[in-house]
C-alpha positions as CSV (number, residue, x, y, z in Angstrom):
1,X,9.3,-12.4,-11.2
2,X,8.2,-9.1,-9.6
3,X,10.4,-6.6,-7.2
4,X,8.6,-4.6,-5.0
5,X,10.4,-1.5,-3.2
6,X,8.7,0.8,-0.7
7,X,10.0,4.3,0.7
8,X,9.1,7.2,2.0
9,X,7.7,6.4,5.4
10,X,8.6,8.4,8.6
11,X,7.2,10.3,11.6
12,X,4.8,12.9,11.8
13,X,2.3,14.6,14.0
14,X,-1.4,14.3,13.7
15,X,-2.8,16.6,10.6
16,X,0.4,16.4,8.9
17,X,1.5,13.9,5.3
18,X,3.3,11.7,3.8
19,X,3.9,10.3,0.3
20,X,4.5,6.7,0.2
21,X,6.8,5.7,-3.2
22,X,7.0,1.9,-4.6
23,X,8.7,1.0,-7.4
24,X,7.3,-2.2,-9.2
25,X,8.9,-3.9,-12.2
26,X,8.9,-7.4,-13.4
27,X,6.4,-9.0,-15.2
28,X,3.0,-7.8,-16.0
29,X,0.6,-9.9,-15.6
30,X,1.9,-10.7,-11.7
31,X,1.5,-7.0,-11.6
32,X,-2.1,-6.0,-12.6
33,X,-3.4,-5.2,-9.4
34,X,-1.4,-3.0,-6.7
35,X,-2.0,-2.0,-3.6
36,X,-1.4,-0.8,-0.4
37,X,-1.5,-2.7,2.8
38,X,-0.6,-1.6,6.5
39,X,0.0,-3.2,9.9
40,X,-0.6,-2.1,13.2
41,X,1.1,-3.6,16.5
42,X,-1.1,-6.7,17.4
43,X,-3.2,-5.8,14.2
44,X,-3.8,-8.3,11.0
45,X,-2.4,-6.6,8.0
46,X,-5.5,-4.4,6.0
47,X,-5.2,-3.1,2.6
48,X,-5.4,0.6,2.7
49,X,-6.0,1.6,-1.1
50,X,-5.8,-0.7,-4.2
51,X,-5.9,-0.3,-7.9
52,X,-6.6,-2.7,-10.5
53,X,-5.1,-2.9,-14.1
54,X,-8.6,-1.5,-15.3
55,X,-7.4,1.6,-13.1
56,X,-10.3,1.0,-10.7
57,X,-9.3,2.0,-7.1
58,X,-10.8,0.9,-3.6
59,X,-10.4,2.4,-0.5
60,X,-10.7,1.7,3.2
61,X,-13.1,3.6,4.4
62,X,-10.8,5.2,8.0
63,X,-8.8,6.4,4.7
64,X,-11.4,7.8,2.3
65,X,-10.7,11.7,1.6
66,X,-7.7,11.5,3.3
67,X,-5.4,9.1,1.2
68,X,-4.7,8.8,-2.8
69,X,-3.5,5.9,-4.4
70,X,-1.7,6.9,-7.7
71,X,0.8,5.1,-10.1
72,X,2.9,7.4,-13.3
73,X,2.0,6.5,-16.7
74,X,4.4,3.2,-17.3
75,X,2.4,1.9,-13.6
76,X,6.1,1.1,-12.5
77,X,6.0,3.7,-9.8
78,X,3.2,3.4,-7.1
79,X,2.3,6.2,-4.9
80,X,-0.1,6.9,-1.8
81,X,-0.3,10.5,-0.4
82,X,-1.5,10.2,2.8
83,X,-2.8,13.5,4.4
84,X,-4.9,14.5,7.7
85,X,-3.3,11.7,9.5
86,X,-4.1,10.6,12.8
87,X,-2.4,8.2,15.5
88,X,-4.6,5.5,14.1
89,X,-2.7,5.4,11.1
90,X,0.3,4.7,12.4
91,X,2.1,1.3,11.2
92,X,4.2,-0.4,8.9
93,X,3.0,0.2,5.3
94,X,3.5,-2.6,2.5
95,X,3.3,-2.0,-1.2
96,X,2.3,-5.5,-3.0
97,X,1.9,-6.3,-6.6
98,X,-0.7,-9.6,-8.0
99,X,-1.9,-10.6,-10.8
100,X,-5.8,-9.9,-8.6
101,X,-7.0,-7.5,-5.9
102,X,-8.0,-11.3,-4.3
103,X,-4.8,-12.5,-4.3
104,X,-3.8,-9.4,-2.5
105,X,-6.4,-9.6,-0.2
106,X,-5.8,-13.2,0.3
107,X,-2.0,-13.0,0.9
108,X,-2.8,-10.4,3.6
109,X,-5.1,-12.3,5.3
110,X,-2.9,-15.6,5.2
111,X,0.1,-13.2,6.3
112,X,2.0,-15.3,3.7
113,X,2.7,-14.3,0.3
114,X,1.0,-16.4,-2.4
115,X,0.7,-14.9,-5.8
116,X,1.7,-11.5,-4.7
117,X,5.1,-10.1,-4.3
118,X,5.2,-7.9,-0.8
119,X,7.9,-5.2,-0.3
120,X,9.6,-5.3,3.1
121,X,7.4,-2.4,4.5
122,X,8.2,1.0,5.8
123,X,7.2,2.6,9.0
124,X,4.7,5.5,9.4
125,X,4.3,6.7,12.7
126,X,1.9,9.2,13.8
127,X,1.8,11.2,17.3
128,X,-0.7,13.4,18.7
């Protein structure tokens, strides 16, 4: 079993940053890839920044040179600094832990959580 616990979310005007925190424990292999994942009002849910057990990372690309996905040494802590935002980026922000990027990617899609373990989200908001 996997718990998944997001923080750090808040308000902030356009150009400004935020660190997203998520601490993941449980058991490894239901935690090789990590990720980020955000929802927008009326919006499916899109992952924002992943990274696999093999430490490769993938990006959106409305978040490439402006966010970084990072995790501390143990990979129990999961972090995305988010800088240069703009109203676009504004939404709630889910952390998710899976044994695969797919089965992220597949649980977002589906909006139901399948292999992955989701936190409950925290809000970002971002006014111009």
């Amino acid at each position: 079993q996997v718990h998944v616990t997001e923080s750090g979310g808040g308000s902030v005007q356009t150009g400004g940053s935020l660190r997203l925190s998520c601490t993941i424990s449980g058991d490894t292999y239901f935690r090789a890839s990590m990720g980020w994942f955000r929802q927008s009002a009326g919006q499916e849910r899109e992952a924002v920044a992943t990274v696999d057990s093999d430490d490769s990372v993938k990006y959106a690309d409305s978040v490439k040179g402006r966010f970084t996905i990072s995790q501390d040494n143990a990979k129990t802590t999961l972090y995305l600094q988010m800088n240069s935002l703009i109203p676009e980026d504004t939404g709630v922000y889910y952390c998710a832990a899976a044994p695969t990027r797919d089965s992220l990617i597949v649980d977002a899609k589906t909006g139901r959580p399948g292999f992955g373990t989701w936190g409950q989200g925290t809000q970002v908001t971002v006014s111009s």
